[in-house]
N, C-alpha and C positions, 0 to 999 in steps of 0.2 A: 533902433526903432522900439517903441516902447509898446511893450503887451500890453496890460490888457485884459480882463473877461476870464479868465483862469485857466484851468486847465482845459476844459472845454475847448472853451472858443479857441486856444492854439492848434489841441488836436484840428481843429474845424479848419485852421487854415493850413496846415499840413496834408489833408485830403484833398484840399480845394490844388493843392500845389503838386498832388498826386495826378489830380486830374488830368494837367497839361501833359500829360504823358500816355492820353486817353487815345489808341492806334495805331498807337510805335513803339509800344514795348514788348507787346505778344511775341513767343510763348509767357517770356515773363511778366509779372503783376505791375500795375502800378502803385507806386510809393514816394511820397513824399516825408521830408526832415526837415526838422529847425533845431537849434540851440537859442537857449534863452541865458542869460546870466546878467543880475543885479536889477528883474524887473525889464530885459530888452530881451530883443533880437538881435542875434549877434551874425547868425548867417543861415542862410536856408536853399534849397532847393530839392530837385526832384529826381526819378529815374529818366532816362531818354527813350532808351531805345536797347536791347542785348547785347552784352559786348562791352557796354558801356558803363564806368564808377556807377554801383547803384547810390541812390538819393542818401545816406549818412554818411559814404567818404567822402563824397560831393562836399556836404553840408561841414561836414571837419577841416576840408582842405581850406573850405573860403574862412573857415574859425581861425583855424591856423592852434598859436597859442592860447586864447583867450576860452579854450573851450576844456581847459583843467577847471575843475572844478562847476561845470556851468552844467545844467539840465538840458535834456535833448528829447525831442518829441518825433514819434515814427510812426507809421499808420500801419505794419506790417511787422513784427518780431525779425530783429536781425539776423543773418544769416550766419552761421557756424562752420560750412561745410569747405572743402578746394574742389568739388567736383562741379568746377566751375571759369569762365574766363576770366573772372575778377576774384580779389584776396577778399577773406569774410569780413565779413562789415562787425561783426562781432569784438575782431580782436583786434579793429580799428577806434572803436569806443575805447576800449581799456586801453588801449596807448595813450589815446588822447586826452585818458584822466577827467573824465565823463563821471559825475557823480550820482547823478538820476537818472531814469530813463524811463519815459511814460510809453506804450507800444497798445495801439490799437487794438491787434487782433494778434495769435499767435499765426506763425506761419502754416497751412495745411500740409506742406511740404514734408513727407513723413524723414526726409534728410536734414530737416530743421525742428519741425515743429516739438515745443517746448524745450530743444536742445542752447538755441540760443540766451535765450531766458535763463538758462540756469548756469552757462558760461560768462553771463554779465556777474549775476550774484552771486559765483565761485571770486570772483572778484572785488568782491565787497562794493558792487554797484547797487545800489535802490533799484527796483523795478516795478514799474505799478501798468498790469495791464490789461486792456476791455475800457478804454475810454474812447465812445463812439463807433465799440466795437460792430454794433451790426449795420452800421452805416458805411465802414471799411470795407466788410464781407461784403457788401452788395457792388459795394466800388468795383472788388475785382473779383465778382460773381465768376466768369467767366474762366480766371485763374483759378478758382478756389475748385470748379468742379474739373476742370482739364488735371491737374497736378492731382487728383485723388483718383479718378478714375482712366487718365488718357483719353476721354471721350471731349469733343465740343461741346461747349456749352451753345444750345440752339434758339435763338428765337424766330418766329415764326409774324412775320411781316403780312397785312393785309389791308388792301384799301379798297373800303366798299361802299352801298348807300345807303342812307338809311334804309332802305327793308332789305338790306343781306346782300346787293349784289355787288358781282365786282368786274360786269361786262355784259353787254348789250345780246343777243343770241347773235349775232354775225361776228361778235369774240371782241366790237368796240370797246376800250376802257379810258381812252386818253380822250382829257383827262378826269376823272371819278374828285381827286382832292386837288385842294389848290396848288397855289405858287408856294405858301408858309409847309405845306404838310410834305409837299416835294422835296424840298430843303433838307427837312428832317430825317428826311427816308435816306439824304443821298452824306448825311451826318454818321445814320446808322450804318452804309455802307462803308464807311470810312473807319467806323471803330470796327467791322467785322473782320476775320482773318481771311473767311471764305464769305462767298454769295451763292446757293444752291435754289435751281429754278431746272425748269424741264423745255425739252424740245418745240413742244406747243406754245411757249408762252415767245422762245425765243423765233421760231418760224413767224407769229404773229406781227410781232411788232421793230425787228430785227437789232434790240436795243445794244447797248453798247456796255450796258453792266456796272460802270464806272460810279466813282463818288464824283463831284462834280461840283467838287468848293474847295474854297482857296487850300491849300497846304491839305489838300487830302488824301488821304492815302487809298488805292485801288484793291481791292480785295481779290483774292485769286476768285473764277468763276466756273462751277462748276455744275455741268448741264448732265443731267439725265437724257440721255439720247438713245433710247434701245437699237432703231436701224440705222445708225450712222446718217442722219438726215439732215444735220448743219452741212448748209450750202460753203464753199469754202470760200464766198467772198464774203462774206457775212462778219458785222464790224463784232462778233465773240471772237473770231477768227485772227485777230490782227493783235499780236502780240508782241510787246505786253500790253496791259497786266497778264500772267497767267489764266490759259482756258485750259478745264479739264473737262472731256468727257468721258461720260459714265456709259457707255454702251454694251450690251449682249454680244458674247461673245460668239466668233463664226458658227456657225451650223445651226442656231435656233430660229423660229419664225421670223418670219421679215426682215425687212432690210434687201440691202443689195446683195448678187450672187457672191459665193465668196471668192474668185478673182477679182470684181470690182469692190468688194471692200477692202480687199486689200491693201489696192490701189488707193481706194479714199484715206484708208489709216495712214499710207505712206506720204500723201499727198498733208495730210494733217501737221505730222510729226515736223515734217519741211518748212510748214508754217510755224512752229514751236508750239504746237497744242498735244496736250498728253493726252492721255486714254487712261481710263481702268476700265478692264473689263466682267464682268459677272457672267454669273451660270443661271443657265432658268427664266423663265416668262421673265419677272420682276423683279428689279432689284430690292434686295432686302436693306431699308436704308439705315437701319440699326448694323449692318455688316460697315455696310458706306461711312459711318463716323467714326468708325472703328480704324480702317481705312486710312481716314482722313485725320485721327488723330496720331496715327501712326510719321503722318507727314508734316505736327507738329499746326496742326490747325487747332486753336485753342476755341474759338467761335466761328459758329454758322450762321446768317443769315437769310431765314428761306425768302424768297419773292415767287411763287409762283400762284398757277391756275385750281380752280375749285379741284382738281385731283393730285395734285401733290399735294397740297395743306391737306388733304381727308387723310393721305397715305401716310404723313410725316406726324400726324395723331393718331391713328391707328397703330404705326409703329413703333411707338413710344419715345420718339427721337426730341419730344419739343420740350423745353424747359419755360420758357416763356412766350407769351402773344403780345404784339401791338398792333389793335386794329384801328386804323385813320378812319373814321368813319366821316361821310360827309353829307351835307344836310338836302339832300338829292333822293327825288323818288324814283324809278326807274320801269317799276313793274314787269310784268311779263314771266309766265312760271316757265319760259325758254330761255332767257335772262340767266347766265352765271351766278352760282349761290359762293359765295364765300367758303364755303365746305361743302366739296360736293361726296361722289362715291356713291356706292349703292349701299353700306352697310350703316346703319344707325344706332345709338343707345339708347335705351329709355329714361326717360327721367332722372329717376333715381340713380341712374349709371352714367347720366353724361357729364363731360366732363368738368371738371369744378375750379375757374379763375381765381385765386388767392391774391391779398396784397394788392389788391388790385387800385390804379391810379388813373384820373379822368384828368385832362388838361387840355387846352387848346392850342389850335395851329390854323391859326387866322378866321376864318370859318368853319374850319373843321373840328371834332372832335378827337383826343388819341384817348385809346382807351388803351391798357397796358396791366399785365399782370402774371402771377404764375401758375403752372397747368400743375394741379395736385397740390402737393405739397415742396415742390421741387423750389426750393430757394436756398437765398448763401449761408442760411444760420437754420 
């Protein structure tokens, strides 16, 4: 196949072929390889999924021979290290007599990052790298802040109407956006690792949590429940995918006595639903990612009621917002706000969407952007 457009546009289809791995690679990144030599494409592919050749031995094995002497394009800095299920991609290059090598972004990975890079040109390889580099980093925003801090990368999911709401005062919301924005949302579930939402939202509507398109993948779900109040026929309850709840541990206000929650936890576990439990009125949900990145959740996606979204922005837990907005007036100051709670900022303090991107989903609008300064670069 003949390139083409330069360096550029290869990297550009190198991400684009990162992409298909857009679900099913977490904890690890997505990355996509090609080899070009004499003016072509000689072979390319992607990562899949853990466990699995990442996207350059891929991309050498379909080479074969032809990849002595020929340039290879990465969207991720090769990897260097054995602490891992696969051989380094690094000193699979240099065997394969790889002359060039262009690399999007270096790895954040502090067991790689700029270690690979400098084991290719120990080798007398060319390296040329930051081609489309922040376009990479956003790719796999998600890996870039899990791998540095162990925490989920968070976005905060909201579908409301045009004047703020996101549910009727009797708690109606289905449905606020259309057929197109539904889609999208149940896309986003599917690249999420987790889906975090609370008891209110699930007693409401008694939803089922799932991504809900072809080849998609189920995100664990995990419910903030203080009194243990998921009824256990309830379709969270039917497992899998993964439900986890977040409940107050025995002896704190409400809830059932504690023989009968016992009972309930035991009755749970039977079903294959896990627990964490917490200390204290509220969970600290800055503790909960902690938690959860501990269990190798790379992303969260929140869905839930005007008081998780105030909480999970007060807490400092959100890295990013997409609010579906729809072209629907709703009224009523009883009416669900989009961000509720009793605490507010003022102006000058509240808080500030960066980067921010407008697009559409049939009639709807998605608005989309980052809380502060928190992005991949």
């Amino acid at each position: 196949m003949a390139t083409g457009g330069g360096d550029t546009a290869l990297m550009l289809r190198a991400l684009k072929l990162a992409e298909k791995g857009r679900g099913t690679t977490s904890p690890n990144p997505m990355v996509g390889a090609l080899v070009t030599k004499s003016g072509r494409i000689i072979a390319e592919d992607y990562h899949k999924r853990p466990g699995d050749l990442h996207a350059e031995a891929l991309t050498l094995l379909k080479a074969g021979g032809k990849a002595k002497g020929a340039t290879l394009y990465v969207t991720l800095e090769p990897c260097c290290h054995k602490d891992k299920r696969t051989p380094p991609c690094a000193a699979a290059i240099i065997t394969a007599g790889i002359k060039k090598v262009f690399i999007a972004m270096k790895d954040p990975n502090p067991k790689v990052s700029g270690k690979g890079i400098e084991e290719l040109k120990r080798h007398g390889i060319e390296v040329v790298v930051g081609v489309l580099a922040e376009r990479a980093a956003r790719l796999n925003e998600a890996y870039v802040k899990y791998i540095t801090t162990g925490l989920p990368f968070v976005t905060l999911k909201v579908a409301m109407t045009l004047d703020g709401k996101i549910a009727t005062p009797e708690g109606r919301s289905k449905w606020i956006t259309g057929e197109e924005a539904r889609r999208a949302v149940h896309r986003m579930r599917s690249d999420a690792d987790a889906l975090l939402t609370a008891i209110g939202t699930v007693r409401a509507d008694n939803p089922s949590l799932t991504a809900r398109i072809r080849s998609g993948r189920n995100p664990k779900r995990v419910i903030i429940d203080p009194g243990l109040e998921t009824p256990l026929d309830f379709n969270v309850c039917c497992v899998p995918p993964e439900t986890i709840l977040v409940t107050r541990r025995a002896g704190g206000e409400g809830g059932p006595p504690i023989p009968a929650r016992e009972e309930k936890k035991r009755q749970l576990r039977e079903k294959g639903v896990s627990l964490i439990e917490y200390e204290g009125d509220r969970v600290d949900l800055g503790w909960l990612m902690r938690v959860l990145g501990e269990r190798e959740v790379s992303s969260v996606l929140i869905e839930g009621g005007s008081s998780l979204n105030a909480s999970a922005l007060q807490d400092g837990i959100v890295d990013k917002v997409v609010f579906f907005v729809a072209p629907k007036i709703i009224g009523g100051r009883d009416s669900l706000p989009a961000v509720g709670g009793t605490a507010f900022r003022q102006l000058e303090e509240a808080y500030m969407i960066h980067a921010m991107k407008v697009k559409r989903a049939g009639q709807d609008l998605i608005i989309e952007g980052y809380v502060g300064c928190r992005r991949a670069l």
